[in-house]
Structures are given as structure tokens and as C-alpha cells.
C-alpha positions as CSV (number, residue, x, y, z in Angstrom):
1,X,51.1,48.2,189.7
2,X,51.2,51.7,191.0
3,X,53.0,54.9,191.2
4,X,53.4,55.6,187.3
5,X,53.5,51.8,186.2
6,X,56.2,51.0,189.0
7,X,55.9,47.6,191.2
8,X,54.3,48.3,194.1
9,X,56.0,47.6,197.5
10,X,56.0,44.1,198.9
11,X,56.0,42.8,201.9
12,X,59.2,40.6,202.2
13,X,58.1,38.5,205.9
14,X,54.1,36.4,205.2
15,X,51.7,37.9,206.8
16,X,52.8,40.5,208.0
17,X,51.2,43.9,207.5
18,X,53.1,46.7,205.0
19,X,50.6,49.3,206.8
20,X,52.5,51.8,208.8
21,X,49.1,52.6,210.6
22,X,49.3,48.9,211.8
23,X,51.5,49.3,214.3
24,X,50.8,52.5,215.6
25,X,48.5,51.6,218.4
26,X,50.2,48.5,219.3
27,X,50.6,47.6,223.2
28,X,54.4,47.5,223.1
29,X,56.8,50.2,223.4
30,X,58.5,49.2,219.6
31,X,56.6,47.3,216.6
32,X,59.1,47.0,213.3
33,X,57.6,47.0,210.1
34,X,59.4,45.2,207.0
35,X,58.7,46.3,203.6
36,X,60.7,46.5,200.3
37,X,60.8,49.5,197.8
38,X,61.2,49.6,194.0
39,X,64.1,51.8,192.9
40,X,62.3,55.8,192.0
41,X,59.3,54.7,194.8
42,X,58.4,57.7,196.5
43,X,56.0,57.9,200.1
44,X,54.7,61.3,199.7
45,X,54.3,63.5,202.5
46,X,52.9,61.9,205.9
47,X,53.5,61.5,209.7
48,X,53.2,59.4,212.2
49,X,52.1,59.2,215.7
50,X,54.7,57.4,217.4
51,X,58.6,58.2,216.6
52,X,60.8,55.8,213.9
53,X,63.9,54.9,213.1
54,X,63.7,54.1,209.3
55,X,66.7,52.0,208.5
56,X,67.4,50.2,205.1
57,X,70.1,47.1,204.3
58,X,70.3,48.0,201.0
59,X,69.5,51.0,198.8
60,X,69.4,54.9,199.8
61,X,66.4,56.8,201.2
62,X,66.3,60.4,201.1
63,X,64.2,61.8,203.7
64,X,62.5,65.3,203.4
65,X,61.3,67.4,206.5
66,X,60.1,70.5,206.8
67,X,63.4,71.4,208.3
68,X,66.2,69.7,206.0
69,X,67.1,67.3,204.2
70,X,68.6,63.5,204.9
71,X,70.6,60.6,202.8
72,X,70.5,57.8,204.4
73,X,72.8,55.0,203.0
74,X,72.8,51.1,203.8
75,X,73.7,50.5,207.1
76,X,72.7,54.1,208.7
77,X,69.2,55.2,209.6
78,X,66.9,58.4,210.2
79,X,65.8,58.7,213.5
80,X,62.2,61.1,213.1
81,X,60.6,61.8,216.5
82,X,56.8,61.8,216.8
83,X,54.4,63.6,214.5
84,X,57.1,65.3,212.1
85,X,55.8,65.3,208.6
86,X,57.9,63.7,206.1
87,X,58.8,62.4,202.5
88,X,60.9,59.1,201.5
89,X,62.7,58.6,198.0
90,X,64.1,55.3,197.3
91,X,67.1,55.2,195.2
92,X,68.4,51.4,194.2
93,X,66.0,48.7,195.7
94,X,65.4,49.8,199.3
95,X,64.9,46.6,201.5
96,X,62.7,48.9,204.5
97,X,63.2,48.0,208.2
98,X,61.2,50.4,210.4
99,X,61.5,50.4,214.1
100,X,58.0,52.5,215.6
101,X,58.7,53.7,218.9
102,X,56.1,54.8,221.6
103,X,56.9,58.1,222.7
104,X,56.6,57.9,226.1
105,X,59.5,55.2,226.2
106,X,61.9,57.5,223.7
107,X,63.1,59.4,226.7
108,X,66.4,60.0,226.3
109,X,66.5,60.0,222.5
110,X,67.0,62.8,220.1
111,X,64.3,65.5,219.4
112,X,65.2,66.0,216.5
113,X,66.0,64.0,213.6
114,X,69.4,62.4,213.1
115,X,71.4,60.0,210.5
116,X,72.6,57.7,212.6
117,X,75.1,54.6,212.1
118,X,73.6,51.3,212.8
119,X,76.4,48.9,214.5
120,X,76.3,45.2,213.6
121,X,74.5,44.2,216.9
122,X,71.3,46.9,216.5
123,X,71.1,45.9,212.6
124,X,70.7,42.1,213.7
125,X,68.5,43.4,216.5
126,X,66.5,45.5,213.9
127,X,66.4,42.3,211.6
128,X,65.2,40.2,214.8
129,X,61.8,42.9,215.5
130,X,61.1,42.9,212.1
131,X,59.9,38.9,212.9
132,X,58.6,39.2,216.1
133,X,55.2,38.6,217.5
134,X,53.5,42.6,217.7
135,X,52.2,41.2,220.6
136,X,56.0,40.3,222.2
137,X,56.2,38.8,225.2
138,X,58.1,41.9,227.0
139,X,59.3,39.3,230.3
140,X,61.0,37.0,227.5
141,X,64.0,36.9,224.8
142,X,61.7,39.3,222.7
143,X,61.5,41.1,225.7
144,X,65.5,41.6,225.8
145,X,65.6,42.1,222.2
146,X,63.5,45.1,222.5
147,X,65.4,46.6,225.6
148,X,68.6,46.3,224.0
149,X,67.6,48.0,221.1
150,X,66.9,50.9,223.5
151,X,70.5,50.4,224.9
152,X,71.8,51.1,221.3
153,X,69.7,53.8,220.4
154,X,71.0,56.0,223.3
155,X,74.5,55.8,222.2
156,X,74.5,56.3,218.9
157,X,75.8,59.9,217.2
158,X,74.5,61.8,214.8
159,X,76.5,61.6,211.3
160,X,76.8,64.5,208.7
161,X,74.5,63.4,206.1
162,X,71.9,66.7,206.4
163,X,71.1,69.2,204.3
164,X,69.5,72.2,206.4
165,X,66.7,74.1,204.7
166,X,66.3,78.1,205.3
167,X,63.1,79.7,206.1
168,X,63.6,82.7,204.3
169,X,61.4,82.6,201.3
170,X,64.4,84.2,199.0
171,X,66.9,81.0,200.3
172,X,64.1,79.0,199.5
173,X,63.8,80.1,195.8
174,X,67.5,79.4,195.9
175,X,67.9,75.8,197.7
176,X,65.5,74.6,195.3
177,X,67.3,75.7,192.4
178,X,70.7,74.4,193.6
179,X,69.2,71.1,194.2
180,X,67.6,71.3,191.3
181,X,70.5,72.1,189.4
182,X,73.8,71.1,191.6
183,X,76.1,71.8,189.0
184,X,74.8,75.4,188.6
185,X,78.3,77.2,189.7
186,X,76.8,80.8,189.9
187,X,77.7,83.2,192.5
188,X,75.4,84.7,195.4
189,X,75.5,87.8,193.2
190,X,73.8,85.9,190.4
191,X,71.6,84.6,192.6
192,X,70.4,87.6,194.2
193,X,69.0,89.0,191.1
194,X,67.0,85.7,190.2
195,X,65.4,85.7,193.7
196,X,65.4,89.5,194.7
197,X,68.3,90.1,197.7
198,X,71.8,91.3,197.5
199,X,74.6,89.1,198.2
200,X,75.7,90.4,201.0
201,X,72.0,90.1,202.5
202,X,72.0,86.3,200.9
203,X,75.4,85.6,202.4
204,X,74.1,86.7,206.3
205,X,70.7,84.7,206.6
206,X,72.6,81.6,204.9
207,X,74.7,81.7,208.2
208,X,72.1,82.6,210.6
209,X,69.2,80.0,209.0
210,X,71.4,76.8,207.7
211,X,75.0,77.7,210.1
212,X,76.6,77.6,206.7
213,X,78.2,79.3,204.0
214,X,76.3,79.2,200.5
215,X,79.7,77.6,199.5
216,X,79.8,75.0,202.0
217,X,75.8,74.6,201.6
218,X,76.5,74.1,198.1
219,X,78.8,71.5,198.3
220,X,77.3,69.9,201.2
221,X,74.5,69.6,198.2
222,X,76.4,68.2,195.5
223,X,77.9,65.6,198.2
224,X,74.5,64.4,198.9
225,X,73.2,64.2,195.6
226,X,76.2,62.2,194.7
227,X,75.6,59.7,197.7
228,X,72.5,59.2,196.6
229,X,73.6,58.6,192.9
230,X,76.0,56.3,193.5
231,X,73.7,54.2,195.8
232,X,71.2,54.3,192.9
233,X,74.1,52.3,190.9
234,X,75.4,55.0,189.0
235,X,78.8,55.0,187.7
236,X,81.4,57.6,189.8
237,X,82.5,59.7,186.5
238,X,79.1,60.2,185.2
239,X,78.3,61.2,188.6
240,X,81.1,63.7,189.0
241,X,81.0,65.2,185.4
242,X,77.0,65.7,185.9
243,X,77.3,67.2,189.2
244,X,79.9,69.8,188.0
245,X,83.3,68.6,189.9
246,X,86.3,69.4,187.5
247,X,87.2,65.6,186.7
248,X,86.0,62.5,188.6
249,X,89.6,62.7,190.7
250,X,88.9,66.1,192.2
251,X,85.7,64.6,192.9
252,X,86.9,61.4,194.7
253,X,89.0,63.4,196.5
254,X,86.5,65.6,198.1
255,X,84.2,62.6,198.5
256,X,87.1,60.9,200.5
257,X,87.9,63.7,202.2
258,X,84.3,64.4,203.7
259,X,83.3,60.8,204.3
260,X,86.6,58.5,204.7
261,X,86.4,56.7,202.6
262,X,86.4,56.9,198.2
263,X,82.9,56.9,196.7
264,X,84.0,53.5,194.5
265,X,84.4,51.9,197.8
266,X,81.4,53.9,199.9
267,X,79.1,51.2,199.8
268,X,81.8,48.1,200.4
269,X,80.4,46.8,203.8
270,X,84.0,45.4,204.3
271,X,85.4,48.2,204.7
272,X,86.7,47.5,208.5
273,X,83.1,46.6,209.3
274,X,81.5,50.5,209.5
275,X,82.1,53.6,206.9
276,X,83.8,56.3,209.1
277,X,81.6,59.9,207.7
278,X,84.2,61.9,208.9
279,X,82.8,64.9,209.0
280,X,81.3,68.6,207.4
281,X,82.8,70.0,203.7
């Protein structure tokens, strides 16, 4: 047991290691890790030498950075390039697939991070490393395996599931207590005099350090911590209610309206194969 009496994380393939510094050093350009997650788990702040892409069948991650904030839901993934430092919270029963990439063959891919949708062919190409010799032969089917991954990696897009985080110190004070509180529905004004700025001064670094409005920040917020919620296996009206949305149908409505699709269906892998995430609140 670990982690305030919580099961600790297993490792779902014998024999292979759970030990992200495993496959760190390893003579190949990719090594995926497998490794399953109790609902609550959290892997506190750490980085890694070579980049990732941290992808999970079931369950929702959300993945701290210095510079933001990401939800990623089943059947999406964070890309994190080399040595960024982050956190992971599992929500649900996260079932872990991590791709470690060499950086000298991620040319091409993002430098920054990204939520990124996983097609059908990469997840069954994810699934298919996770099992594969460390040692692969790279002139063989593993070989393939490994350079199609590649192929998909370098057309995937980005998806809207990112919450930017200011530098100012004052924003900061903020963030943290929207987050903290994403029902709170005070105005900048009230804000300004917990944290020390007026609201006009609020409203202009919010731009220039998220490219957001504190409105659209704020609901970009409350959307996340919904997402997360809900993949957690919470119910859509106590979700709503406790997140401050007038009734569970203004909620859906906005939920639909930024992702596609309504949150009772979000998580329906049927639903013509992928989830669309349109786009920004």
C-alpha cells in the first residue's frame, strides 16, 4: 500500500518493469512502458530525459506543467518533450500506456506539449510497444511498428483541452483560486482586491499571459474540471450544480457546444469512432 492507504500501481504485462528510469537509456529510439493507476493516484512533480507521449485507454490524467494545465481523456494523449517537469492525477482507474521517445529522433514533433487524439491504428500500435522486446529488432515487424508510430505522431493536431497558466504572481493568486473554487462567480473587480491589482490591470495581463479573457479562462476552467469529473464517474447534474452552471441543461449545452458531443455521451467510444473537441469556449 502506498500514497495514503491507496493500492499502489501495478504492472498489468509480467515482467515488465513499472520504472520510468528503465527505459530511459535504452538503445532504441521509443521504449513504452505499461502501468495501471488507482483512481486519486498522483506522480508528483518529475521529468524525464527523453520526450513521452502519455496515453491512457481508460480513465483521465491531468497533467500539470510549469506552463498550463492538461485533461487528457481516454483515447487522447499528452505529448511532453524532453526534460519538462511535470505532475499526473489519475481520475477513474487510469490503464497507463507511455511511449518514451529519444530526442534526437522527435524531429519534427511538437516542442511544446500538446493533447493529442490517438486514431485507432496509433492506439493498437501504442498497445503493440507496450509488449515488445526493449531490445526490438529495428530491421523487423517491431521495427515497422515503431516507424509507423513516428508516421502518426507527425500528423496528429493539437486539441483544446489546455488550461494556460500566467506568470504574473497576482494571476497566479487568482488561477489557483478559480481552480480551487470553479464555481466562485466573482468579478475581476472582486478579485483585484483579494490579490492587489485593478481590474482593468487584471483584465490586460490575462490577454497578454494566457491569450484569454478571465471569462473565457474561467470557463475554459470549469469545462476542464468537469471533463475530469465526469471521467472520474461522476454523475452530469452533480457535476453541473457543483461547478456553478445554472441547471445541468445550460451545462450540457455548453459542454456540447465546446467539445461536440454531450458530456452523457463524452466518453461513448462509439460515437463514430473519435470524439470531435470542437474547439475554444
Amino acid at each position: 500500500m502506498s500514497q495514503n492507504g491507496q493500492t499502489a500501481p501495478t504492472a498489468p504485462i509480467p515482467g515488465r518493469s513499472i520504472d520510468p528510469d528503465d527505459f530511459q537509456a535504452v538503445a532504441r529510439p521509443i521504449a513504452a512502458m505499461a502501468k495501471d493507476y488507482p483512481d486519486g493516484w498522483v506522480n508528483q512533480w518529475h521529468r524525464h530525459r527523453r520526450a513521452q507521449l502519455v496515453y491512457a485507454s481508460s480513465g483521465v490524467m491531468t497533467i500539470r506543467t510549469p506552463h498550463g494545465i492538461w485533461i487528457v481523456p481516454p483515447d487522447r494523449a499528452l505529448w511532453i518533450p524532453p526534460a519538462i517537469d511535470h505532475e499526473i492525477t489519475m481520475a477513474g482507474a487510469v490503464t497507463m500506456r507511455t511511449l518514451y521517445i529519444e530526442p534526437g529522433a522527435a524531429a519534427g514533433l511538437p516542442d511544446v506539449c500538446a493533447v493529442v487524439a490517438v486514431s485507432g491504428l496509433l492506439r493498437e500500435l501504442i498497445l503493440r510497444a507496450a509488449v515488445m522486446p526493449l531490445l526490438y529488432d529495428e530491421s523487423g515487424p517491431d521495427g515497422r511498428v515503431a516507424d509507423l508510430i513516428f508516421d502518426e505522431l507527425r500528423t496528429l493536431p493539437a486539441l483544446p483541452l489546455h488550461l494556460p497558466n500566467p506568470r504574473d504572481g497576482r494571476l497566479q493568486r487568482l488561477c489557483a483560486g478559480v481552480r480551487e473554487r470553479p464555481a466562485d462567480d466573482r468579478t475581476l473587480e472582486a478579485w483585484g482586491s483579494e490579490v492587489g491589482a485593478s481590474a482593468r490591470t487584471l483584465a490586460r495581463l490575462f490577454r497578454r499571459e494566457t491569450g484569454l479573457t478571465f471569462g473565457r479562462w474561467r470557463a475554459q476552467a470549469r469545462l476542464l474540471t468537469a471533463l475530469a469529473r465526469l471521467g472520474a464517474g461522476e454523475k452530469v447534474t452533480a457535476v453541473a450544480l457543483d461547478l456553478g452552471y445554472d441547471s445541468p441543461s445550460a451545462f450540457a449545452a455548453l459542454f456540447r457546444r465546446h467539445f461536440g458531443v454531450p458530456p452523457s455521451r463524452y466518453f461513448d467510444r462509439n460515437i463514430s469512432g473519435r470524439r470531435p473537441d470542437a474547439g475554444a469556449v
